[in-house]
N, C-alpha and C positions, 0 to 999 in steps of 0.2 A: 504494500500500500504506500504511493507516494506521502509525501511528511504533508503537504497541503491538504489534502483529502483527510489525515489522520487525525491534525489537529483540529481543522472541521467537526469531527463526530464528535471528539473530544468535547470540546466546546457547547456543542447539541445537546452534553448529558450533563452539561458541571453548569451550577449556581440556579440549582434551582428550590423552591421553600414548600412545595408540596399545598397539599388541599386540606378539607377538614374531615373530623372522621366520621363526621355522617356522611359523607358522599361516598366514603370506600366503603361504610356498613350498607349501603343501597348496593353498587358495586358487586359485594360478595352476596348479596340478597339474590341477585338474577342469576347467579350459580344456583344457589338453592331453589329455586323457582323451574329452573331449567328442568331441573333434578325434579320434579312434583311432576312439572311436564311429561316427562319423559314416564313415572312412573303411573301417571293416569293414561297415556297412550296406551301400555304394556296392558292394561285393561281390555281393551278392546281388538288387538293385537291376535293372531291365533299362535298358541304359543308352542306350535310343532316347530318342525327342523325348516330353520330359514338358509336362506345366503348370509355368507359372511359378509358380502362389500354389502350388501343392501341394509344387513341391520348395521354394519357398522358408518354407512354413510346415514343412515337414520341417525343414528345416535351424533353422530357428527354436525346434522343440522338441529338437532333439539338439545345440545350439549356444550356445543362449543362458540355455534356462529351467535348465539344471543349474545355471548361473552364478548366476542369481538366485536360484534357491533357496540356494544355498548362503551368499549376502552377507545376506540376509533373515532367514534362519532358525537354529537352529544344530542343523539338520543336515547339516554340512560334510559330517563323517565318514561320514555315510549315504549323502549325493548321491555320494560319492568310491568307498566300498563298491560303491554301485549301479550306477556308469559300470561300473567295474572291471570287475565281473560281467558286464554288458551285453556291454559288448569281447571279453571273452574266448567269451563263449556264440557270439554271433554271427560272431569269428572263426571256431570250430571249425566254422560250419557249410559244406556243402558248396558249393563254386562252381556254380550251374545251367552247363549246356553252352555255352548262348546268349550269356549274359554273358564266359565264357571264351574262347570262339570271336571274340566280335567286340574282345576287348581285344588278342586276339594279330593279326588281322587290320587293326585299328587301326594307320597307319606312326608310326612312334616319329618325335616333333617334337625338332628340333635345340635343345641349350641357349642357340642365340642368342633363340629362339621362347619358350622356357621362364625362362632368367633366373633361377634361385635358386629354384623356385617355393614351395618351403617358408617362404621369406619371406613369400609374401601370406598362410597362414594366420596368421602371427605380428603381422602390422601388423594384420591385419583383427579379429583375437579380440582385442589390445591396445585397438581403437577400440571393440568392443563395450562393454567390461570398461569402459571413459573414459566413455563417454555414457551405460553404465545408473550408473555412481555419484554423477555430478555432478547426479543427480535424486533418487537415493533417499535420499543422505545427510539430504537435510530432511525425511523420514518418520522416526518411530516404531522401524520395524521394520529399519532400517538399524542395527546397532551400531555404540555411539559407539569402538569401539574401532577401529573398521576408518573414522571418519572420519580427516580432516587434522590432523595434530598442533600444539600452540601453539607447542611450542619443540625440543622432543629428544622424540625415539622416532619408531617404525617403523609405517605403518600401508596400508591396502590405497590411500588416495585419495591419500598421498605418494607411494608405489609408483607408481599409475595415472600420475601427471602423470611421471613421471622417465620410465617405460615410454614415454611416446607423444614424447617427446624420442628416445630411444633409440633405438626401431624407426622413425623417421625416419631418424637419422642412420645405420643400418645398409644401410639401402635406397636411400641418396642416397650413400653411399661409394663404388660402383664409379664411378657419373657424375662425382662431384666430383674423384676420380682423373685421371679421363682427360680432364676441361675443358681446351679449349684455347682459344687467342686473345689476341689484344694487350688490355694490361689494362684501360685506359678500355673496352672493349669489356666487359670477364667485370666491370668494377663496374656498368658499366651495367645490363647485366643481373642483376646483383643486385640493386639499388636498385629495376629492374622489378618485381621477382619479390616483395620485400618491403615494398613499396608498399599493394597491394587489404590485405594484414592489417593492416600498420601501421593502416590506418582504417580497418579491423574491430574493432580494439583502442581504437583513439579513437570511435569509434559506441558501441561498450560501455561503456564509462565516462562516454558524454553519457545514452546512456538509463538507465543504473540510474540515478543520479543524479537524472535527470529523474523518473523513476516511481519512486523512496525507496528501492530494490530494496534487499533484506537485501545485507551488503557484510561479508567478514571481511577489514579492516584489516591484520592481522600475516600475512598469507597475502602478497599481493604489496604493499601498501602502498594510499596515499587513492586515487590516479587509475591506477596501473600497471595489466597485468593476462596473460593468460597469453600474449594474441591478440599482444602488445608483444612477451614475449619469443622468440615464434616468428618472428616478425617480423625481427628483428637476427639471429638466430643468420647464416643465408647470408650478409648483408652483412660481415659480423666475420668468419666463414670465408674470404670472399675476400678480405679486408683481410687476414687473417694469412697466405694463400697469394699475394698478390704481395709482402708484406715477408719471405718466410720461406720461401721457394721450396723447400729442399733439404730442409726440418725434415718428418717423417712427422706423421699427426694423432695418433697415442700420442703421441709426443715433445712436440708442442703442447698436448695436453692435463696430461700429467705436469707440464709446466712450468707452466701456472695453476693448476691444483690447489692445488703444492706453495707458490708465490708468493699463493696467497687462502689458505690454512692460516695461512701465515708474518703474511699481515695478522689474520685473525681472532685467533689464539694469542696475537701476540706485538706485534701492533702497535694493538689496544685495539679492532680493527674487531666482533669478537663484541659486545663488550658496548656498542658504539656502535647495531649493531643492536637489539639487544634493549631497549633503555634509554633511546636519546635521543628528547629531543622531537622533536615533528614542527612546527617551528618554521620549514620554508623547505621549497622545492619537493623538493630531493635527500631531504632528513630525513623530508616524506612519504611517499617512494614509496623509500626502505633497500632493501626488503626486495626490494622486486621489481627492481633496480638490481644490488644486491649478488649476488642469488641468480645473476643473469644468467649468472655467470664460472664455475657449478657447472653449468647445463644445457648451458652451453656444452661445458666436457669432457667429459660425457656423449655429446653428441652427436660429438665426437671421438673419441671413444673407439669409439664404434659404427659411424664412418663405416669409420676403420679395419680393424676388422672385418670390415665388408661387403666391402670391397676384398679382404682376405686371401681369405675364403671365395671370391669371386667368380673370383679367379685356380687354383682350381683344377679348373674349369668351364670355361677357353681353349679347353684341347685335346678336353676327350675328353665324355663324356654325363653329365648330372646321377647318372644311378641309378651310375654308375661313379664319379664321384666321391665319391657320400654316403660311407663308408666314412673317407676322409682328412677330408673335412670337418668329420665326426662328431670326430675324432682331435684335427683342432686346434681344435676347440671346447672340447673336454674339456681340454686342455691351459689353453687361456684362463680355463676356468672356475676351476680347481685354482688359478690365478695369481692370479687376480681375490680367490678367498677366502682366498689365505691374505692377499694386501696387504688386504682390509677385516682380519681377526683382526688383523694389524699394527693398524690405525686405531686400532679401538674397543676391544682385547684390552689390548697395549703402551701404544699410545699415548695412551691414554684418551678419543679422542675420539668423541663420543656423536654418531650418526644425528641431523640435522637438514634434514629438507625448508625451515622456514625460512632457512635461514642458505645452503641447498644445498654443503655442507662437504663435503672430501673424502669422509668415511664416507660420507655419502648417494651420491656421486660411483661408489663405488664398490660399495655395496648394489645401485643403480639396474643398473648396469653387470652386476653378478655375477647379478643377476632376470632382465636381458635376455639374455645369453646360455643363462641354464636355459630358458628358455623356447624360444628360436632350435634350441636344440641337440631337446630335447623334438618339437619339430614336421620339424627334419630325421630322428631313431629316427624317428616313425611312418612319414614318406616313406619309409625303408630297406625297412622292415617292410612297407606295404603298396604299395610301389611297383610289385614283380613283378607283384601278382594285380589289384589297382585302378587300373594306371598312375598317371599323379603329377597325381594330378585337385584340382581344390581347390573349395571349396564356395561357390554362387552367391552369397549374400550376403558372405563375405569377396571376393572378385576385385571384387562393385561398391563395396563400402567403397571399396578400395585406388585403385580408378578414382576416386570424389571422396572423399579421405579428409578437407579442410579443408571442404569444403560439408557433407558430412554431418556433421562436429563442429559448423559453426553451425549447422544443423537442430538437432542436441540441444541447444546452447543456446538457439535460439530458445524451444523448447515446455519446456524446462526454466523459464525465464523465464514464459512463458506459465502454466505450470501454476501456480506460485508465485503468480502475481498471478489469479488465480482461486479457488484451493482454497488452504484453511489445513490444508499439510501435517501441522502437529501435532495437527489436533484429529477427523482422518480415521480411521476401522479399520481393521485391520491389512488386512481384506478388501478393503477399497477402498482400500489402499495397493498391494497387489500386483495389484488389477484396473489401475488409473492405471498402474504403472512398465510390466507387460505389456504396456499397448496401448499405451504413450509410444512403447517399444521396437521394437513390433513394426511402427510408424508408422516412425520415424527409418530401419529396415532396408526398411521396402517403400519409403521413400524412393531410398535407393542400388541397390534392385534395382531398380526402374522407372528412373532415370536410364540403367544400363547398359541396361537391354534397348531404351530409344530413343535406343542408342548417344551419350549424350550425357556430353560432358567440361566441366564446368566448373571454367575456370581460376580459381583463384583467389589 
């Protein structure tokens, strides 16, 4: 990539102050919306052996394009009007017999088989929502208000990266609960596990680098980057579960929060990030070091969760439990927002994705659960009449959720060094992100349908 072209994009995506967070709680509403769509159609739907392009381009237009429309354009409130409507039409209509008959004749699969299943649309709609932004932000028709912020405020692509933190560590909670074994044993396997990304993370910082790739600096730092800090989180969790055996992952996460607050506030570390040069290896990569100890509680914070939810699925069936779980969801939520009001309200401290600071800690947190809680209502709601089905392109996300993230980075990458996003139509801005997208997801449906897992 020439240096003019570079700096360009660069520029595209630095100094910008983000939106408010009711616009990104509508935002992540038309996910969930989509998502009702999608499971009041499956009503109606004959639920024998279909095509795979046909239900997966189905699910692709009742899944994905409301979301793009929505980040692209500003018709939020339209796309959101229009789900709405949609939902409710196609609820009221009648169940065909066929369809009725063969869901009650269907044997109801046990919750060991099931597993939270409300979870995979929340992981899967979260990686959608990750892989179309991390493309279209360098287009036009992306608002700079919904890109990554420089320093303080609330924006859809801070949001996205705290979310896929999140809905990891909510979906690895019940496992990381119940790991057992002698510790040299649970590190090793750590260090296994965070290994292939760790050099996924150093691959990506030889090749941009190598091919001039646009690079925003104050996001993670010169060589950091996002692949590093998914990378640590499990190794650091298990380091803090054989030092800290008795301590819950709230309790652990409460306690860094509260001790990187105490640094940033009072011990000079805020303005050491924002301010100092990049004069030694630490000093270039602050941002992505520092932030570490804010994704990290997040991800605590969500494991916990997972776990609580997950224990009230022991005894008895998902559709019986939804009900309670729905209960202490609500509960959590209520907690969640009044301690952010505490943050940002009382204690004056401002949402920063850079700095990953309590607020944002507990923004990310108080998103992730509206969303978890959002996706377990429609399970409620349509679990009697659609069983608790979930939709083909989420289930093969969730199956390679880190492979399909570096697919979109790859052609994210790709497209970049091909086409000069700024100086494209809006029309061939939304042709490119469509077919990017609709690639990336035929990607993970074709893995699952020749049954393949790659570990990564």
């Amino acid at each position: 990539m020439d240096e003019a072209t570079r700096r360009a994009k660069e520029e595209h995506v630095t100094g910008h102050n983000g939106t408010s967070v009711l616009e990104l709680q509508q935002v992540l509403t038309v996910t969930l919306l989509s998502y009702a769509l999608w499971k009041a159609v499956t009503q109606t739907w004959h639920p024998g052996r279909r095509s795979m392009l046909l239900e997966y381009s189905c699910e692709f237009a009742t899944l994905v394009l409301p979301f793009l429309l929505s980040v692209t354009t500003e018709w939020k409130s339209q796309t959101l009007a229009a789900l709405l409507l949609a939902t409710v039409f196609v609820s009221c209509l009648p169940v065909p017999q066929h369809v009725e008959k063969a869901a009650k004749n269907k044997p109801t699969k046990s919750i060991a088989q099931f597993h939270l299943p409300f979870l995979t649309p929340v992981r899967g709609c979260l990686q959608v929502v990750t892989i179309i932004c991390i493309l279209a932000v360098d287009f036009r028709v992306f608002p700079r208000r919904f890109a990554k912020t420089e320093t303080f405020g609330t924006s859809l692509m801070d949001l996205g990266v705290g979310l896929f933190i999140f809905s990891g560590g909510v979906v690895a909670g019940p496992r990381l609960k119940t790991t057992a074994g002698e510790p040299i044993e649970k590190l090793y396997k750590s260090i296994k596990l965070c290994t292939p990304v760790m050099i996924l993370g150093v691959a990506r910082m030889i090749l941009t680098k190598g091919v001039n790739y646009q690079e925003h600096v104050t996001e993670y730092g010169v060589h950091w980057n996002f692949f590093m800090t998914l990378a640590l989180i499990p190794l650091v969790i298990t380091i803090l579960q054989l030092l800290a055996p008795g301590l819950s992952f709230t309790t652990l996460a409460v306690v860094i929060s509260v001790a990187y607050t105490i640094l940033l506030q009072n011990m000079g570390l805020e303005r050491y990030i924002m301010e100092a040069p990049r004069d030694n290896i630490f000093s270039m990569n602050r941002e992505g070091i520092c932030s570490f100890f804010g994704y990290l509680a997040i991800f605590l914070l969500a494991a916990d969760i997972g776990a609580r939810l997950r224990m009230y699925t022991t005894h008895q069936t998902v559709p019986v439990a939804l009900p309670q779980i729905l209960r202490e969801l609500l509960a959590i939520l209520i907690s969640l927002s009044i301690a952010f009001a505490v943050a940002t309200q009382i204690l004056g401290i401002q949402v920063s994705r850079r700095l990953a600071n309590i607020s944002y800690v507990l923004w990310v947190s108080l998103s992730g659960v509206y969303h978890v809680s959002g996706c377990a209502l429609i399970d409620l709601l349509y679990g009697t009449r659609a069983e608790i089905q979930t939709p083909l392109l989420y289930k093969a996300i969730n199956r390679n959720q880190l492979a399909i993230f570096l697919v979109g980075n790859l052609l994210t990458g790709l497209v970049n060094l091909s086409v000069n996003t700024l100086e494209v139509s809006d029309s061939t801005a939304y042709a490119i992100l469509t077919l990017y997208i609709f690639i990336v997801g035929g990607v993970a449906v074709i893995l699952d349908h020749l049954n393949l897992t790659l570990k990564l």
